[in-house]
GUNUKOL-753019 format. One record per residue (C-alpha): x, y, z; residue in three letters; residue number from 1. Coordinates in Angstrom, 1 decimal, decimal comma. Example, Ala and Ser with C-alpha at 12.3 -4.5 7.8 and 13.67 -1.06 7.14 Angstrom:
BEGIN
+--------+--------+--------+-----+-----+
!     c1 !     c2 !     c3 !   r !   k !
+--------+--------+--------+-----+-----+
!   12,3 !   -4,5 !    7,8 ! ala !   1 !
!   13,7 !   -1,1 !    7,1 ! ser !   2 !
+--------+--------+--------+-----+-----+
//
This chain:
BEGIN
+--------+--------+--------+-----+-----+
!     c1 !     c2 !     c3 !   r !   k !
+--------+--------+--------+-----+-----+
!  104,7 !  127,8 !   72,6 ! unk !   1 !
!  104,2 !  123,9 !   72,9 ! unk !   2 !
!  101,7 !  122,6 !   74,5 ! unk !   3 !
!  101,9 !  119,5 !   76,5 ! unk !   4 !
!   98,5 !  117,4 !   76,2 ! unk !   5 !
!   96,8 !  116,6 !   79,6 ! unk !   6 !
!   97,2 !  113,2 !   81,5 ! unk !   7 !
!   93,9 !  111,1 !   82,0 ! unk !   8 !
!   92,2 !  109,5 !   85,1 ! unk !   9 !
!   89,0 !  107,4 !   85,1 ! unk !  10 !
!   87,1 !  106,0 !   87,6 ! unk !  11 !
!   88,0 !  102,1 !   87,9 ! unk !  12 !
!   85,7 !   99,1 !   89,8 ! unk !  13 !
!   87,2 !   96,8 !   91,3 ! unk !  14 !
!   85,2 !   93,4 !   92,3 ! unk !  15 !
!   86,7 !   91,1 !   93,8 ! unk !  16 !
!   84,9 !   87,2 !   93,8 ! unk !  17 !
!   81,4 !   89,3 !   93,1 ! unk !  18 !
!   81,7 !   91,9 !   96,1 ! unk !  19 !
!   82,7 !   95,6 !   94,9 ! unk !  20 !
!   85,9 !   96,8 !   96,4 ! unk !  21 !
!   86,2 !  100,7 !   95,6 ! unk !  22 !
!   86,1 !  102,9 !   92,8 ! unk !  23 !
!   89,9 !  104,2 !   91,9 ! unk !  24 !
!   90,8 !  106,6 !   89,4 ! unk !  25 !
!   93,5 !  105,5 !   87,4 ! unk !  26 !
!   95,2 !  105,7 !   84,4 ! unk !  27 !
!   94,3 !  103,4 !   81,9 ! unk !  28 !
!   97,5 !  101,6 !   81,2 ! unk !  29 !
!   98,2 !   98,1 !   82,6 ! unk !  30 !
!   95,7 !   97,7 !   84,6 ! unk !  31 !
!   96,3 !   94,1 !   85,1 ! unk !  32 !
!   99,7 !   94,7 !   87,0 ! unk !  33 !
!   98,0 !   97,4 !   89,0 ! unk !  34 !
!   95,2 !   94,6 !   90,1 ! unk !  35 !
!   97,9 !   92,5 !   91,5 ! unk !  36 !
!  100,1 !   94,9 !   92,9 ! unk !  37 !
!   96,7 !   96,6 !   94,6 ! unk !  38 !
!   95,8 !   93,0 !   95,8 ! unk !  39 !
!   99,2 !   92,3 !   97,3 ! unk !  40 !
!  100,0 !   95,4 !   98,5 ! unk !  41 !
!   96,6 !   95,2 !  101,0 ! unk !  42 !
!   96,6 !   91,7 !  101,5 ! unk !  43 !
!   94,4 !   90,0 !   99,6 ! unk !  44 !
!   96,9 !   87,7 !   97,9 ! unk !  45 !
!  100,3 !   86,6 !   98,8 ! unk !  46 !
!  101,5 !   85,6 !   95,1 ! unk !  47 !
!  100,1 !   85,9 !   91,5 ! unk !  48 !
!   99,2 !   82,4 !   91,5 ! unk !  49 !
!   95,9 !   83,3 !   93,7 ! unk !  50 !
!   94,3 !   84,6 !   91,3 ! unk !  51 !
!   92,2 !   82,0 !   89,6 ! unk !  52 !
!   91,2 !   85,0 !   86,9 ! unk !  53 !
!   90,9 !   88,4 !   85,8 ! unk !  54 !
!   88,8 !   90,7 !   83,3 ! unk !  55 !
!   89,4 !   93,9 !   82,2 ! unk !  56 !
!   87,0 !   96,1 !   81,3 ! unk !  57 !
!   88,3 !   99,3 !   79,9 ! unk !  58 !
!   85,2 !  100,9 !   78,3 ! unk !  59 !
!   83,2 !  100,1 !   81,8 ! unk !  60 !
!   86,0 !  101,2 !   83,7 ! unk !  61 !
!   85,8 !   97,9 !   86,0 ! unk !  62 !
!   87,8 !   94,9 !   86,5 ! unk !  63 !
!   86,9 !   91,6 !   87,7 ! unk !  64 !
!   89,0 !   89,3 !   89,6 ! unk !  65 !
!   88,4 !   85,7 !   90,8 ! unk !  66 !
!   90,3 !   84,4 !   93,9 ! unk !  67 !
!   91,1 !   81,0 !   94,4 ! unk !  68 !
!   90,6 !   81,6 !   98,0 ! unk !  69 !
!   87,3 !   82,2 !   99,5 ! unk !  70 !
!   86,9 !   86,3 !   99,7 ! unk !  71 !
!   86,1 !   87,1 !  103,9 ! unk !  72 !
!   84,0 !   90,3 !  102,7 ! unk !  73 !
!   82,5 !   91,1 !  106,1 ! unk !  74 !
!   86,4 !   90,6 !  107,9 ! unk !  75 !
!   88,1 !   93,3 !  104,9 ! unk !  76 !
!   84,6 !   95,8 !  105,1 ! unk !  77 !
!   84,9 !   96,3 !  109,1 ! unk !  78 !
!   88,1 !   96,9 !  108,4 ! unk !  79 !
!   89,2 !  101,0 !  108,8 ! unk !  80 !
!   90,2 !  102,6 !  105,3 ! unk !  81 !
!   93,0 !  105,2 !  105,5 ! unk !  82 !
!   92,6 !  107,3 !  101,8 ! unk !  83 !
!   96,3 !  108,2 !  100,9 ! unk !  84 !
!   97,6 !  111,7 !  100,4 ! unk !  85 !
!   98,3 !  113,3 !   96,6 ! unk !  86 !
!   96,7 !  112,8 !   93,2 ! unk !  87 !
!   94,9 !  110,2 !   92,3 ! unk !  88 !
!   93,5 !  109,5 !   95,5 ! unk !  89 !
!   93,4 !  106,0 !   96,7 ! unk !  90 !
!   92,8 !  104,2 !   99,8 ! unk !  91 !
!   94,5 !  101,3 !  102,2 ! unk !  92 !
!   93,7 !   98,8 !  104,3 ! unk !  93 !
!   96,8 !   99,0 !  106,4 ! unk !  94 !
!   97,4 !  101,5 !  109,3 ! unk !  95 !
!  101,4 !  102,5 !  110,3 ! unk !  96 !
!  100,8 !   99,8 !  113,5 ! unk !  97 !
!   99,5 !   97,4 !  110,9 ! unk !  98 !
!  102,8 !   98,2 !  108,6 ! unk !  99 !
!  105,6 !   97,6 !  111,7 ! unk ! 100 !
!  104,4 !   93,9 !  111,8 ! unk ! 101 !
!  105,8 !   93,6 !  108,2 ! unk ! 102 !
!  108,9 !   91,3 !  108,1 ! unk ! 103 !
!  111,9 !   93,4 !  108,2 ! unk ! 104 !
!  113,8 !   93,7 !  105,2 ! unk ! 105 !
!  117,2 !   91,6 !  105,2 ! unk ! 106 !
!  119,7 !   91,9 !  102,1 ! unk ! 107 !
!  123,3 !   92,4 !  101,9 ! unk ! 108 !
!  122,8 !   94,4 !   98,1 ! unk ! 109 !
!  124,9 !   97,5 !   98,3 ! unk ! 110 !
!  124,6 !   99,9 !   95,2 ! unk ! 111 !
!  126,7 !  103,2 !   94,7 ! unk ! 112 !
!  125,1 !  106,6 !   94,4 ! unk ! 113 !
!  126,4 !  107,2 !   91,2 ! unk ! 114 !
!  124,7 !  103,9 !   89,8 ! unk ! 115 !
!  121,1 !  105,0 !   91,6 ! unk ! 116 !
!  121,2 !  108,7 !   89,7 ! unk ! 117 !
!  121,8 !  107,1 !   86,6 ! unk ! 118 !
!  119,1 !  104,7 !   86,8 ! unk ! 119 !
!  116,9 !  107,5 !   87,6 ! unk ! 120 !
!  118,2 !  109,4 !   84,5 ! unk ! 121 !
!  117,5 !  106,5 !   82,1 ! unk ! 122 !
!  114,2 !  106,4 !   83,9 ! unk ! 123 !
!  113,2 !  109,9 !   83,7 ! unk ! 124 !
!  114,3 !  109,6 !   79,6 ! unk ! 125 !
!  111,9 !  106,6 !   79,3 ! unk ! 126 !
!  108,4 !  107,7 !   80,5 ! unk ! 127 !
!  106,6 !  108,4 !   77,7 ! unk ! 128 !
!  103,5 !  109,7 !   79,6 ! unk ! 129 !
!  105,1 !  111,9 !   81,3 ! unk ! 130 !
!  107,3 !  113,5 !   79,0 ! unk ! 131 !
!  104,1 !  113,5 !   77,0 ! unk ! 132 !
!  102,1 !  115,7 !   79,2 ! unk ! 133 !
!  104,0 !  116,8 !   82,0 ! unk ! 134 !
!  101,8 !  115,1 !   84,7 ! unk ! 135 !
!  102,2 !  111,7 !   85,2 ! unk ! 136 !
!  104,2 !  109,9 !   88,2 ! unk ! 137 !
!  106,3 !  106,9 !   87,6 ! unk ! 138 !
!  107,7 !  104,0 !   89,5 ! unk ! 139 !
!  110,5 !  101,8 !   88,1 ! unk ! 140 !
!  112,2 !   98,4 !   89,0 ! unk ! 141 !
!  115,7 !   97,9 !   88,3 ! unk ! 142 !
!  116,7 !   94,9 !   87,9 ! unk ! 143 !
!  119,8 !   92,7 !   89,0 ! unk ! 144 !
!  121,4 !   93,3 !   85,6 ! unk ! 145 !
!  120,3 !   97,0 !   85,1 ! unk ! 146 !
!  117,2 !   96,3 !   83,3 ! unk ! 147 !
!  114,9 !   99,1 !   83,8 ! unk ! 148 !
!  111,0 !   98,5 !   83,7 ! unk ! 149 !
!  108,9 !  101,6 !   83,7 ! unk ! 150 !
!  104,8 !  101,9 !   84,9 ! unk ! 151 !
!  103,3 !  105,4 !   84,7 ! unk ! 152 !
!   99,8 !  106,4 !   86,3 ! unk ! 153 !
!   98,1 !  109,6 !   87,4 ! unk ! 154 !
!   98,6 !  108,7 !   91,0 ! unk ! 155 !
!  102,1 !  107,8 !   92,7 ! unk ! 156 !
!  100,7 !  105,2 !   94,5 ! unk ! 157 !
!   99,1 !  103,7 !   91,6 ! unk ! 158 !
!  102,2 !  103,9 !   89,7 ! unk ! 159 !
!  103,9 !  101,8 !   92,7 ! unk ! 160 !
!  101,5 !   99,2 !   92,4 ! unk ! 161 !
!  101,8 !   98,6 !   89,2 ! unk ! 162 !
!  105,3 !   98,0 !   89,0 ! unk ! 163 !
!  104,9 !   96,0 !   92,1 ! unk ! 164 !
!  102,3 !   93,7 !   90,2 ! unk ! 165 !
!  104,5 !   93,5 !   87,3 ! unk ! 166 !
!  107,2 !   92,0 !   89,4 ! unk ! 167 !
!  104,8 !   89,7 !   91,2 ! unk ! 168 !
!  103,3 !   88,1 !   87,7 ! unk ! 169 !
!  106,9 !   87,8 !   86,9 ! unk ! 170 !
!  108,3 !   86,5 !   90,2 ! unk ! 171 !
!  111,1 !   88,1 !   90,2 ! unk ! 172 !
!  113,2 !   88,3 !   93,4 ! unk ! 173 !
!  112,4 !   91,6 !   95,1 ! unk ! 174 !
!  115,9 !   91,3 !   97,0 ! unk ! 175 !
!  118,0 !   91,6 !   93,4 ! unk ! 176 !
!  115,8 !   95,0 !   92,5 ! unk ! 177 !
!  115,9 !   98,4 !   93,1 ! unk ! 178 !
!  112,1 !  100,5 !   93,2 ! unk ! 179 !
!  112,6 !  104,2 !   92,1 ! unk ! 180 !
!  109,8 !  106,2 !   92,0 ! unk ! 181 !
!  108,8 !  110,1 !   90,7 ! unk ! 182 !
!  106,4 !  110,5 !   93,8 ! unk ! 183 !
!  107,1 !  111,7 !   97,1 ! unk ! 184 !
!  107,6 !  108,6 !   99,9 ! unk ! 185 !
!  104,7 !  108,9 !  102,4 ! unk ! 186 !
!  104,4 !  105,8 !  105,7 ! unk ! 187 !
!  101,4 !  104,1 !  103,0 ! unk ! 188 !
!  103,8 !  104,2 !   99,6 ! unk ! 189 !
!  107,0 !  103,0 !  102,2 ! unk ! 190 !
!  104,6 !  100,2 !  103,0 ! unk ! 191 !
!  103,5 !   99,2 !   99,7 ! unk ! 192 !
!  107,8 !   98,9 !   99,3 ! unk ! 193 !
!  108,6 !   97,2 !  102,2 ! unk ! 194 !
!  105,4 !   94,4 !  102,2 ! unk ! 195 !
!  106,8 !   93,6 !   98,5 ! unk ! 196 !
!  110,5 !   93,5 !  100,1 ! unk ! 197 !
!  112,2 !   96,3 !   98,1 ! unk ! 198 !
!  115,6 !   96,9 !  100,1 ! unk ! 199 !
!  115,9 !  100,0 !   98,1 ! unk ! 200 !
!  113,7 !  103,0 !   97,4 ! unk ! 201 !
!  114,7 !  106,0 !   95,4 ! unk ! 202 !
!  112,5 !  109,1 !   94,5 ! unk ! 203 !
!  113,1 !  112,1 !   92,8 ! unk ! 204 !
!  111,2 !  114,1 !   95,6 ! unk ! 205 !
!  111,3 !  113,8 !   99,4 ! unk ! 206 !
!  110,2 !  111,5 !  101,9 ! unk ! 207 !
!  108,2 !  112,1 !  105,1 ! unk ! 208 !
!  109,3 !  111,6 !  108,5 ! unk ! 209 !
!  107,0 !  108,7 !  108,7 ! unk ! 210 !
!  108,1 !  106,8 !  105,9 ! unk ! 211 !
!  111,3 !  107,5 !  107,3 ! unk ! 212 !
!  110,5 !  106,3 !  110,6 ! unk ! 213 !
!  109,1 !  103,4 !  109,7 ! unk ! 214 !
!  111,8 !  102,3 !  106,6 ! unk ! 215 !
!  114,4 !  102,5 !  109,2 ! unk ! 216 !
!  112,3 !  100,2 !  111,8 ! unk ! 217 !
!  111,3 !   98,0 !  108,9 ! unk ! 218 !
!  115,7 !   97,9 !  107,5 ! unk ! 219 !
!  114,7 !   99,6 !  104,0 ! unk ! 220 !
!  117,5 !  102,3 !  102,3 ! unk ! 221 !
!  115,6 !  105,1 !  101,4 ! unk ! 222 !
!  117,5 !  108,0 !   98,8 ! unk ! 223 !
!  115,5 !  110,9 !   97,9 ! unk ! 224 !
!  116,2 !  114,1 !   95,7 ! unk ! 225 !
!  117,4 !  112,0 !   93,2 ! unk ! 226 !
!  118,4 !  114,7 !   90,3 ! unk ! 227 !
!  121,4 !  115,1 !   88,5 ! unk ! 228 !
!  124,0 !  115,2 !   91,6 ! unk ! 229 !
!  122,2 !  115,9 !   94,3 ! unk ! 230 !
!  120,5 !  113,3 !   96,7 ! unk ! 231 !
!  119,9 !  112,6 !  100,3 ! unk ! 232 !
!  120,0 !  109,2 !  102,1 ! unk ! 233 !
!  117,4 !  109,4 !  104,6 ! unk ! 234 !
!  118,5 !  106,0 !  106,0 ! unk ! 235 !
!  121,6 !  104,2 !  107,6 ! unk ! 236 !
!  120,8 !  100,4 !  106,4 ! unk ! 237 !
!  124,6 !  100,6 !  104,4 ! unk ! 238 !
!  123,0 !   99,6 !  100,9 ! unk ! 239 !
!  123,7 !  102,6 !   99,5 ! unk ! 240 !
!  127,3 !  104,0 !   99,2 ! unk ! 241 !
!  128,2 !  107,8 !   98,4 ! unk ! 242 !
!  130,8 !  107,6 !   95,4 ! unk ! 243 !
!  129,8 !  111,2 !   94,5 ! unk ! 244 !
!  131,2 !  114,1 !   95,8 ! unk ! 245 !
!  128,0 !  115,8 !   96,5 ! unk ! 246 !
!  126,5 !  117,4 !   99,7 ! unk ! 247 !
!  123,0 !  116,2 !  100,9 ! unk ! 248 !
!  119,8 !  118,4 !   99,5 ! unk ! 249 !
!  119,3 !  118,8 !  103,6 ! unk ! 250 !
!  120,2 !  116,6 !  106,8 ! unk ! 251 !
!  117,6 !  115,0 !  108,3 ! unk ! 252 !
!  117,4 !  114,4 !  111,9 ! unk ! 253 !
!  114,7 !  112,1 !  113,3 ! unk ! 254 !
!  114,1 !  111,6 !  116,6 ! unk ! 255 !
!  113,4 !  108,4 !  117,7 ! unk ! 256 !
!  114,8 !  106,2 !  114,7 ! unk ! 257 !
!  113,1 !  103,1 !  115,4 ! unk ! 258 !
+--------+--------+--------+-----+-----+
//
């Protein structure tokens, strides 16, 4: 029998112009583009170009980052942390009220089924960590041209931050990309989507009825169950066109869309 090897975590600092953040466990791999996807996703930055610097620490498992804004510590501290559901446990800054004054998303991309399951095919073929030990998640980007980039991270919403910081350190326009991810889509991974402006969000698992409340109030296509020929489009935004003669996983009925 083969044995898979097991998938690492450590317990990462994060200080922020001198003050200490959190502690997250993470996986060490790109670290950097988790930083700035962590920073954008709650706030702290608006584009990779406000960050005056950064240090990563691996063997002291902490990471320092220099603003070139001045860092309102006691504003962010009194603010109310919500610690996100699954592995890797991490926290946000951003309640589900906080997350329906995001800009709504507006794009007129339109993608066929067919093309999002075989995305998530190449994707599932190309992460190493995962098919390495069987327990890492994975968010993608897709890009305007089909050009897949892969991050990989004990902790979905990790994994989404990463690949959010990677697009934010190379700016590239969140309207011409598609995230997919391996994790399930909970209201705090649908925000980290729609603050960054993804139109579309795949996963191979399900979504909750929040996320699905709030991507539909927020205009964002979200497609879960992608695997092999099955999938289910939570969402009626019309980015996402069913060229596969395939029957949902389930039908979802939401009360209440907005």
């Amino acid at each position: 029998m083969n044995h898979k090897g097991c998938p690492d975590e450590y317990p990462i600092t994060l200080v922020i112009n001198g003050y200490e953040i959190a502690v997250f466990q993470l996986t060490k791999f790109d670290l950097e583009d988790w930083a700035y996807g962590y920073l954008y996703s709650e706030g702290f930055i608006q584009d990779a170009r406000d960050v005056e610097s950064i240090s990563v620490n691996e063997e002291m498992g902490i990471i320092h980052m220099t603003l070139r804004s001045d860092f309102e510590e006691e504003q962010f501290f009194s603010k109310k942390r919500h610690y996100t559901a699954g592995c890797g446990r991490g926290v946000t800054f951003f309640s589900m009220t906080d997350v329906k004054q995001f800009e709504k998303i507006v794009s007129n991309k339109s993608y066929k089924l067919s093309y999002l399951l075989k995305k998530r095919s190449e994707f599932a073929q190309n992460s190493p960590f995962y098919l390495e030990t069987g327990g890492m998640h994975g968010a993608c980007i897709v890009e305007a041209d089909g050009t897949i980039t892969i991050r990989e991270d004990i902790g979905r919403h990790n994994a989404v931050d990463k690949i959010i910081g990677y697009a934010l350190r190379k700016q590239l326009d969140p309207e011409q990309t598609i995230l997919l991810t391996t994790g399930r889509v909970s209201y705090e991974m649908l925000s980290k989507a729609a603050k960054f402006g993804f139109p579309v969000i795949g996963s191979r698992t399900a979504a909750t009825k929040q996320a699905v409340q709030l991507a539909r109030y927020l205009n964002v296509e979200v497609v879960g169950y992608l695997r092999g020929k099955m999938a289910t489009i939570y969402t009626s935004a019309g980015r996402v066109q069913n060229d596969v003669s395939i029957k949902p996983v389930f039908e979802l009925s939401l009360e209440g869309g907005n």
